[in-house]
C-alpha positions, 0 to 999 in steps of 0.5 A: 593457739591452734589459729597462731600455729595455722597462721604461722605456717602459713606465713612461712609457705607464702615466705618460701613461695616468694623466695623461689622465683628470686633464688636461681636454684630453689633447693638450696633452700633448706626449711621446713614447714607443715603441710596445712591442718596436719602434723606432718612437717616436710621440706618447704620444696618438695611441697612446693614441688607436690602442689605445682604438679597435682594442684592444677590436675585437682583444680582441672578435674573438680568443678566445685573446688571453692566450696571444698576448700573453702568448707 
């Protein structure tokens, strides 16, 4: 059940992922999905948003962060 839920969520971001570069303006879609591996559900740009900006600073600054993610 836990891995569907996971599943499930992620599809819907990789969904809402590619729709962002064929819509002209990216807010006009309005849906929701949960940030991975926590209960709290968030709209689907403003995420897209938080990962475009403190994702590429984390990555940059972490020499390991494979073996983070990945454990």
């Amino acid at each position: 059940m836990f891995n569907e839920d996971l599943r499930k969520n992620w599809l819907d971001i990789l969904k809402f992922n590619s729709k962002v570069s064929i819509v002209e303006n990216p807010r006009i879609l309005d849906e929701k999905v949960r940030i991975p591996l926590t209960p709290i559900q968030i709209d689907a740009f403003l995420l897209y948003n938080l990962f475009a900006i403190l994702y590429p600073q984390f990555i940059n600054e972490q020499h390991n962060i494979l073996d983070i993610i990945v454990s």
